[in-house]
C-alpha positions as CSV (number, residue, x, y, z in Angstrom):
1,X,35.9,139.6,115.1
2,X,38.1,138.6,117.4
3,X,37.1,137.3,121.2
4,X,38.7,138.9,124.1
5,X,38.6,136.7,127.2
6,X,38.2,139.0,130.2
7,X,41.0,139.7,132.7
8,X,39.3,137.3,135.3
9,X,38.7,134.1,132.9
10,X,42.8,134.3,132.2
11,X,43.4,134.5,136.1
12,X,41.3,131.7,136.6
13,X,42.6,129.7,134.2
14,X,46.0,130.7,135.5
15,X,44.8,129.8,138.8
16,X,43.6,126.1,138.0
17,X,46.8,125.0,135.4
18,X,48.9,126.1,138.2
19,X,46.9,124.4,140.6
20,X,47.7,121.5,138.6
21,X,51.3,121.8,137.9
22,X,51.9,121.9,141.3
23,X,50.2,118.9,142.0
24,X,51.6,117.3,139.2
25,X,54.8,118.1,140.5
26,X,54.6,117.2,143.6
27,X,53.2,113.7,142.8
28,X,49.8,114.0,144.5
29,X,47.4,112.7,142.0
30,X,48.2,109.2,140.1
31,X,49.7,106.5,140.8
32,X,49.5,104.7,144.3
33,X,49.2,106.9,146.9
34,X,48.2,106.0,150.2
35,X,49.5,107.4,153.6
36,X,52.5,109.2,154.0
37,X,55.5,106.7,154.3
38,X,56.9,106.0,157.6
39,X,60.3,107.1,159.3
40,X,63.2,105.3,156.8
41,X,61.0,104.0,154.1
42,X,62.0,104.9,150.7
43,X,59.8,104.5,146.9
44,X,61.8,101.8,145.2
45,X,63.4,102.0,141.9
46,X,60.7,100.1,140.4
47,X,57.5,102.3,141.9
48,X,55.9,103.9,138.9
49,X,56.2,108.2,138.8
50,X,53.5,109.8,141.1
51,X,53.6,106.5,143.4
52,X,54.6,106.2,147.1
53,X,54.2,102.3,147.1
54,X,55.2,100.0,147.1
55,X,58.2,101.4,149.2
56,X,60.9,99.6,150.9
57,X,63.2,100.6,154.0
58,X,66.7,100.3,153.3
59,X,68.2,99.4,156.1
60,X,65.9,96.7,157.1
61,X,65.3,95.4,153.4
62,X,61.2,95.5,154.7
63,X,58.9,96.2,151.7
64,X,55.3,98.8,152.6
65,X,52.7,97.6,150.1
66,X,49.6,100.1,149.5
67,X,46.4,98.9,147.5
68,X,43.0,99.9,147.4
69,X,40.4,97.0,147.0
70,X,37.3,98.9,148.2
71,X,34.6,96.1,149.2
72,X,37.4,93.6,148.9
73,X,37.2,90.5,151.4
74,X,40.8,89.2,151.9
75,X,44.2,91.0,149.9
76,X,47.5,88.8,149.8
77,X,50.7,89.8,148.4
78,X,53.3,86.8,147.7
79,X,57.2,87.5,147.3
80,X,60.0,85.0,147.3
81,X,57.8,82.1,147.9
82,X,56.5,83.8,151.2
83,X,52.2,85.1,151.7
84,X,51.7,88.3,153.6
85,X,48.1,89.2,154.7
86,X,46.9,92.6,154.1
87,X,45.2,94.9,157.1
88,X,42.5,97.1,155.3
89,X,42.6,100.5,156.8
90,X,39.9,103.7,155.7
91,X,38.2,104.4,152.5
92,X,39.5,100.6,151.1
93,X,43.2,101.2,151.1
94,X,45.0,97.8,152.6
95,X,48.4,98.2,154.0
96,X,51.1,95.5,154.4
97,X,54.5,94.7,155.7
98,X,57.1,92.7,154.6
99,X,59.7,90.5,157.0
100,X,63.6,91.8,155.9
101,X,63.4,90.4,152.3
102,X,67.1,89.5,149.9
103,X,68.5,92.3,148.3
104,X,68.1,92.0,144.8
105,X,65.1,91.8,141.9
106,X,61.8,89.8,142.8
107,X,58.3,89.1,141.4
108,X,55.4,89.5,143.2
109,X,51.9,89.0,142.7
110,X,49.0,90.8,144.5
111,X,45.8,88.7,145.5
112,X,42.2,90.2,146.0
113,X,39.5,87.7,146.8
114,X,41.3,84.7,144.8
115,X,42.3,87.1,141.7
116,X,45.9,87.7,140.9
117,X,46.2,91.3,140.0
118,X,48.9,94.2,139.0
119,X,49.9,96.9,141.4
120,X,49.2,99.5,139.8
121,X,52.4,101.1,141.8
122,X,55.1,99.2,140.1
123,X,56.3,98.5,136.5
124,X,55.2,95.2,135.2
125,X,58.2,92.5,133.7
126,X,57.3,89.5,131.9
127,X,58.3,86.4,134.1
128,X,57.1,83.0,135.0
129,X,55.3,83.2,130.9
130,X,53.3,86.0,132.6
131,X,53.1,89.8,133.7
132,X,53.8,90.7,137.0
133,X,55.1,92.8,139.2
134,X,58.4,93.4,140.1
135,X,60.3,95.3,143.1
136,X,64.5,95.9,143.2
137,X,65.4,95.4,147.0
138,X,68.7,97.9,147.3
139,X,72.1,96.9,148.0
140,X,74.2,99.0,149.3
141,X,75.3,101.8,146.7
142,X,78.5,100.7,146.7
143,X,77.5,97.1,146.2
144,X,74.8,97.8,143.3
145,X,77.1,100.3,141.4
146,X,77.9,98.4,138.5
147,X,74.3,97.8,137.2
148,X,73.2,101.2,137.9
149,X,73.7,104.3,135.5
150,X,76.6,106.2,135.5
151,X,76.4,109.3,134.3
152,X,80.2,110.0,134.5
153,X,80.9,107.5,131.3
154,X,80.0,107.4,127.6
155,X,77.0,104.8,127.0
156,X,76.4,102.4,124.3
157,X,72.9,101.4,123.2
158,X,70.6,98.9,122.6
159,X,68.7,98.5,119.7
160,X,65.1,96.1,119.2
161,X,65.6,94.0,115.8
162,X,63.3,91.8,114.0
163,X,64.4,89.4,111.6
164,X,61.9,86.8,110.0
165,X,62.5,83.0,110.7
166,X,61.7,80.1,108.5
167,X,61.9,77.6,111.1
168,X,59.9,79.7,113.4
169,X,57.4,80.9,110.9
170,X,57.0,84.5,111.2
171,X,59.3,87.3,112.3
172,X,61.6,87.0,115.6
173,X,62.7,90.1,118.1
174,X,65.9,90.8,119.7
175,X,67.4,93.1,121.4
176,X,71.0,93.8,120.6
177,X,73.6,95.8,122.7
178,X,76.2,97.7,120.6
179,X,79.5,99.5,123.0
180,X,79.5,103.2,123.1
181,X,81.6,104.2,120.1
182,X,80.0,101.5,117.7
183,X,78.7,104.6,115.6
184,X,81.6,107.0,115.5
185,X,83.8,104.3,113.6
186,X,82.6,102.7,110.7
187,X,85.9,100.3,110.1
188,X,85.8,99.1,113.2
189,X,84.4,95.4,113.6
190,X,83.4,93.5,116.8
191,X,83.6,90.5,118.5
192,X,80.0,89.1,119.7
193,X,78.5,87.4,123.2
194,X,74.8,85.6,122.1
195,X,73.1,86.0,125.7
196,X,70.1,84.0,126.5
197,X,67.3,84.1,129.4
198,X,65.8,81.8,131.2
199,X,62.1,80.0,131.1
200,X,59.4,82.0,131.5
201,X,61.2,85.6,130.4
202,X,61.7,86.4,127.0
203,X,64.4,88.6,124.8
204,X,63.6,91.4,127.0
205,X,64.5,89.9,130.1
206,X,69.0,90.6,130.2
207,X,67.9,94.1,128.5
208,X,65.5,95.4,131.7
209,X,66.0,92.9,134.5
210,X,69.0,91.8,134.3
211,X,70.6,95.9,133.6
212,X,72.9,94.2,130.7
213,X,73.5,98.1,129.3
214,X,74.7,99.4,132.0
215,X,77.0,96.4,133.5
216,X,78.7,96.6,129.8
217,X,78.5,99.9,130.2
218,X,80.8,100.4,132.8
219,X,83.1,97.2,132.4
220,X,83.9,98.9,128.6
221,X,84.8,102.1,130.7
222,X,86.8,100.7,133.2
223,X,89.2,98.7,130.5
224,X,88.3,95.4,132.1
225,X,86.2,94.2,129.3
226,X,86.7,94.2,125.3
227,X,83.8,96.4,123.1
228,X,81.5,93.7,122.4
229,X,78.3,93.2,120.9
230,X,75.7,91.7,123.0
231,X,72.7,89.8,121.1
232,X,69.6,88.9,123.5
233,X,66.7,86.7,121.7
234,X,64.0,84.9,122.9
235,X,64.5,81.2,124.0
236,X,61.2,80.2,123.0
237,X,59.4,79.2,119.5
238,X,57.2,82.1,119.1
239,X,53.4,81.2,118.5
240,X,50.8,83.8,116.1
241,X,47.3,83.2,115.5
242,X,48.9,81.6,112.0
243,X,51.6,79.7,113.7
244,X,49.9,77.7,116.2
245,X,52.1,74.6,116.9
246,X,55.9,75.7,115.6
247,X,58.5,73.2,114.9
248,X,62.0,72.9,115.1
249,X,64.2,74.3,118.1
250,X,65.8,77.5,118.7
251,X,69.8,76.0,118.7
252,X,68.8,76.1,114.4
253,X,67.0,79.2,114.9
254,X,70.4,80.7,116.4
255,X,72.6,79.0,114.1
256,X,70.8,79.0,111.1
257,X,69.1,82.3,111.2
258,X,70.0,84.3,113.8
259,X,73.8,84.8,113.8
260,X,73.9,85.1,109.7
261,X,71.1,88.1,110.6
262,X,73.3,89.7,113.1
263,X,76.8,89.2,111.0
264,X,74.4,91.0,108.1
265,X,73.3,93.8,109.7
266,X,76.1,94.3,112.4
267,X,79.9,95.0,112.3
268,X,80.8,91.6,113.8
269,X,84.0,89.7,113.7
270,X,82.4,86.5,112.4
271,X,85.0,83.4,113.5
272,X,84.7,81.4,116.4
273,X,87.5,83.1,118.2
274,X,85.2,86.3,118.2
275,X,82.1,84.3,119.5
276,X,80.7,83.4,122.8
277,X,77.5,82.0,124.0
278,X,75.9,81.9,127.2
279,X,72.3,81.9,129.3
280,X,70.9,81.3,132.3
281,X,68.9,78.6,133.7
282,X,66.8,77.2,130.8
283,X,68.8,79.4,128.5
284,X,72.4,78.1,130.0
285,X,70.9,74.6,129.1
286,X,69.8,75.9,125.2
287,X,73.9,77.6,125.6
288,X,75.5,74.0,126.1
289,X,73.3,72.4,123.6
290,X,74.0,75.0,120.9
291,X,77.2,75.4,121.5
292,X,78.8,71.6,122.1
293,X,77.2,71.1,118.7
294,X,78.9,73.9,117.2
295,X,82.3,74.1,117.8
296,X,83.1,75.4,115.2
297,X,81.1,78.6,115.9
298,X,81.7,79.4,119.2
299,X,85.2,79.4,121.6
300,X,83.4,80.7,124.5
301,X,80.6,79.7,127.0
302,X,79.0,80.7,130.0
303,X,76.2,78.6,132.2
304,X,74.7,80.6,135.0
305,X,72.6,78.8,137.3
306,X,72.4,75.8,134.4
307,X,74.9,73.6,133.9
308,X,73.3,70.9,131.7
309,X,74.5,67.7,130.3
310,X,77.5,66.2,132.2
311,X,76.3,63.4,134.4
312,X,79.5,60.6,133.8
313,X,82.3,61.4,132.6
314,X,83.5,64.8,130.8
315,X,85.2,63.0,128.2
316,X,82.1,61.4,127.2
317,X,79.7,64.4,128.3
318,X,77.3,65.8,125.3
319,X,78.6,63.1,123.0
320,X,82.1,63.2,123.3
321,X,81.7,67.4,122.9
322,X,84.4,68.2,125.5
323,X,86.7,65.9,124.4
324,X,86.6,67.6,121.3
325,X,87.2,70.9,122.8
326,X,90.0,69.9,124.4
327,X,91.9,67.9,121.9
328,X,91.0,69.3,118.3
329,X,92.5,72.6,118.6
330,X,90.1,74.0,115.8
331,X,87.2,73.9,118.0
332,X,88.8,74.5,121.3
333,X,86.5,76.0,124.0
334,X,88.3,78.9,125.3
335,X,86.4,78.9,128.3
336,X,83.7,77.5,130.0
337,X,82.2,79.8,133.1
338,X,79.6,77.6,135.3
339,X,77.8,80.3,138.0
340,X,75.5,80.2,141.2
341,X,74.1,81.4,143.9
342,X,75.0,80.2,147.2
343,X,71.6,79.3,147.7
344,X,70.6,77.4,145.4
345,X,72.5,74.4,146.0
346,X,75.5,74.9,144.0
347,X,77.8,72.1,145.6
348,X,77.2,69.9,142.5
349,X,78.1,72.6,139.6
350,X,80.9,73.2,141.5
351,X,82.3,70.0,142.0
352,X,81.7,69.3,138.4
353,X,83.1,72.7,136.9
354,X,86.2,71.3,138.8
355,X,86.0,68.1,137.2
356,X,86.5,70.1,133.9
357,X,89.2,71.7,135.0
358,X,91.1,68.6,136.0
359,X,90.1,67.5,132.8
360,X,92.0,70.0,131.4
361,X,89.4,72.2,130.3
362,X,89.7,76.3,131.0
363,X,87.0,76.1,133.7
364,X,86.2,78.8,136.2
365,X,83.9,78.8,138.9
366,X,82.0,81.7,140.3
367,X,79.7,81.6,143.5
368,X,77.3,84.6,143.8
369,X,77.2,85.2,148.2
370,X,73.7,85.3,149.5
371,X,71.1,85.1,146.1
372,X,69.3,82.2,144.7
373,X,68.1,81.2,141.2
374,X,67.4,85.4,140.7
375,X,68.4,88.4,138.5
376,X,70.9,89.3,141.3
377,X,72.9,86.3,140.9
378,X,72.9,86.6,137.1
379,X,74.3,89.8,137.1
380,X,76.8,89.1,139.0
381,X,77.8,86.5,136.4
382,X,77.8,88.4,133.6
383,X,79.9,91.2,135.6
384,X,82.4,88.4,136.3
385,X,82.2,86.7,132.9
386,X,82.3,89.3,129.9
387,X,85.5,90.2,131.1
388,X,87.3,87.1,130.9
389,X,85.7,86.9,127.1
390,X,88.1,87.7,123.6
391,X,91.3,88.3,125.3
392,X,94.0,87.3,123.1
């Protein structure tokens, strides 16, 4: 026997699923709420769906932070090496604002009573070997453009790997970027850029900070930068609750393991003219140890914000490596791009980037305007560097 409901259960039902909808839709339940956002301010690119906060004004770079602590004594919020004190306002909602902050991506960490905590507003990235929180303070659209999606050219995409490691002890992950096109022609081979982080981020870090997809993205497009591959592993030897204390160092892990993994399950062009290495900070260090050791792998490297190695002479810098590259035309470095910010001191790698270039070495120098040891500055480099890479 079938049940019938009657004609009022089905408008009530109607009633309350619509109800919902709406406020579904209109992103009044979840997420972080609070008040209504003031005259200019914006949610940023990094506030979760259904959130207002945290929110940022982009004219005046000033960042609106909204977290409810009920019974909570004191609420901090730290950004860019600068405290701010929460106010707490009705029913335990605290409210803060930022001074003008640098354009750009930033951690932050939210304090309640002495606890470091999420905001439950934002995504969480891994950085500083932990989870935190994360804001994007806008550039101008024009500016910020080439890290942002276009919707007007054809994508490539990027795939999570794992391969198992011997020297590591148990399997590794990496992300690897393949150009848009990669899967419509099966003949087609390509050259490869291995692209490390920095301490305290992981393989993940180029792939959702640093917007590596869609700089490659749009350089590919615009003709000023060959189809490449882009390979992004972890810096670090991985620990499990089997693997404890791992030995060994990555530069084997990449030489060894890594690249024979890629050239085996990718459509690489595997000589030394078709392969370039580069990282940032920690990971532009692990670049000029890997690759000053391997010249005979790699033609191609790139040091953002860590130039590593050369305190003398270059001739006798990383063992005699650079003298190498300069005279033994079988393991000639192509280039070798050294990066900063403007503010973070980058008198020093510039002076010696020029030393390499008097030395005769293909040396260029780039100077992000305005950032520091950050994401923005790295992207900048990459934009600048992949593509001066595999032109013939």
């Amino acid at each position: 026997m079938k049940h019938l409901l009657s004609t009022a259960a089905v408008a009530a039902m109607a009633l309350v699923s619509s109800t919902a909808f709406a406020q579904f839709g209109s992103g009044s339940f979840g997420g972080n709420q609070g008040a209504p956002l003031p005259e200019g301010f914006v949610p940023m690119e990094t506030t979760i769906f259904c959130s207002q906060y945290p929110a940022v004004n982009p004219k005046t770079r000033e960042v609106l932070y909204s977290f409810k602590a009920g019974d909570a004594k004191r609420v901090t919020v730290t950004q860019e090496g600068t405290t701010y004190e929460f106010t707490k306002g009705n029913g335990g909602n605290w409210t803060c604002k930022t001074k003008p902050q640098t354009v750009g991506f930033h951690y932050y960490t939210i304090n309640v009573d002495g606890c470091d905590v999420f905001d439950p507003g934002t995504d969480a990235y891994f950085g500083g070997n932990k989870k935190q929180s994360g804001i994007e303070i806008p550039e101008s659209e024009e500016e910020g453009a080439y890290y942002h999606f276009n919707k007007n050219i054809a994508h490539g995409r990027v795939s999570r790997c794992q391969y198992w490691s011997d020297i590591n002890g148990l399997e590794r992950v990496c992300n690897v970027y393949t150009p848009a096109g990669y899967d419509k022609n099966p003949n087609k081979k390509y050259p490869v850029l291995y692209l490390m982080h920095g301490w305290g981020e992981d393989e993940n870090g180029w792939t959702i900070q640093g917007r590596t997809a869609n700089i490659m993205d749009g350089l590919i497009a615009s003709g000023k930068a060959v189809p490449m591959i882009i390979v992004m592993d972890c810096g670090d030897l991985k620990t499990s609750p089997t693997v404890k204390n791992p030995r060994g160092n990555v530069t084997d892990i990449f030489v060894k393991e890594l690249m024979p993994y890629i050239n085996s399950e990718f459509r690489t062009l595997t000589d030394r003219e078709n392969t370039a290495m580069a990282g940032l900070s920690r990971g532009g260090m692990q670049t000029w140890s890997t690759v000053t050791t391997n010249l005979d792998k790699f033609a191609w490297l790139g040091s953002f914000s860590g130039l590593f190695g050369i305190n003398g002479s270059i001739e006798s810098a990383h063992n005699g490596a650079l003298k190498t590259a300069k005279t033994d035309p079988a393991k000639k470095l192509n280039l070798v791009f050294v990066s900063h910010g403007s503010d973070e001191n980058p008198a020093q790698p510039k002076q010696i980037t020029q030393q390499m270039k008097d030395y005769g070495l293909n040396a260029v120098w780039f100077e992000s305007k305005g950032t520091a040891h950050e994401w923005l500055t790295w992207r900048r480099s990459l934009k600048e560097f992949a593509p001066l890479l595999f032109k013939k």
